[in-house]
C-alpha positions as CSV (number, residue, x, y, z in Angstrom):
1,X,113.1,58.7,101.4
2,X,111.8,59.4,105.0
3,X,113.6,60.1,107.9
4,X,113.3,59.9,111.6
5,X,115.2,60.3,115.0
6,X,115.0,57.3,116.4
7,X,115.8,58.7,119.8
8,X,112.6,60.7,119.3
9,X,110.5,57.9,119.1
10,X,111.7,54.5,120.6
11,X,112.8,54.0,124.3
12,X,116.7,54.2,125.2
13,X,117.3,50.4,125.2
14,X,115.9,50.1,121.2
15,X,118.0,53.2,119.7
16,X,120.6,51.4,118.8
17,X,118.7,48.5,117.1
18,X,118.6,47.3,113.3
19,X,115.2,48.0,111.4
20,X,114.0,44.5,111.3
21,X,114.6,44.4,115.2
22,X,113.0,47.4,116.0
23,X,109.6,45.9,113.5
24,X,109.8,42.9,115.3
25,X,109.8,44.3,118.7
26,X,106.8,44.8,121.5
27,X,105.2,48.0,121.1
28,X,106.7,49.1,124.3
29,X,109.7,49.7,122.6
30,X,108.4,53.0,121.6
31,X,108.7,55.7,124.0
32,X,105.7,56.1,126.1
33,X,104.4,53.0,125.0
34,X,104.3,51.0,128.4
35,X,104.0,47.2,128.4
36,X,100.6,47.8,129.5
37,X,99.5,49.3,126.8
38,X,101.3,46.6,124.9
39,X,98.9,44.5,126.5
40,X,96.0,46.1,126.0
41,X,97.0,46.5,121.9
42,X,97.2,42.8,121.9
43,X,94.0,41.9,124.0
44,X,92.0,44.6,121.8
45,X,93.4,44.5,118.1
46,X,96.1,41.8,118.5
47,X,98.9,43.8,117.6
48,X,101.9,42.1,119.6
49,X,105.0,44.1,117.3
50,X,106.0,47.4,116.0
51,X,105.0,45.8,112.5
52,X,101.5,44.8,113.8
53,X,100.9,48.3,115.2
54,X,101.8,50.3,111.8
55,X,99.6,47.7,109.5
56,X,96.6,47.9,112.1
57,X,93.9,49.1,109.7
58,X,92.3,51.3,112.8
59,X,96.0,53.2,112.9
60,X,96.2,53.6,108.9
61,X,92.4,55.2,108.8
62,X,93.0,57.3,111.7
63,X,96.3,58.4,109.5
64,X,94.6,58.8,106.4
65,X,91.9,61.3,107.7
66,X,93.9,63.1,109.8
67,X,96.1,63.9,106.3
68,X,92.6,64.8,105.0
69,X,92.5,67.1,107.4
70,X,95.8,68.3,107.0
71,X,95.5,69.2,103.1
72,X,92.4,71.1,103.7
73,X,94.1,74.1,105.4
């Protein structure tokens, strides 16, 4: 089962969120994700949640060959 500090990784005001809230929240609810950028994600791919970010096909290539990448040290 993965794991992750969700203080690491979302911005103060979402810590203390459930799951479903924090996947059907603006991207700017993770840390360092402004809602500029949010609006930039939407105008360009139009990802509008947490949810749409991780199922952008663009973010799960990048992913995969980065983990290509990884295996082959």
């Amino acid at each position: 089962m993965a794991s992750i500090d969700l203080n690491n990784v979302l911005d103060k005001s979402w810590a203390d969120k459930s799951l479903p809230e924090i996947l059907a929240a603006p991207v700017s609810a993770l840390k360092g994700v402004s809602d500029r950028d949010g609006e930039l994600l939407q105008e360009a791919f139009g990802v509008k949640t947490v949810a749409d970010l991780a199922d952008l096909k663009y973010m799960r290539w990048a992913q995969a060959l980065a983990a290509l990448d990884i295996s082959a040290k």
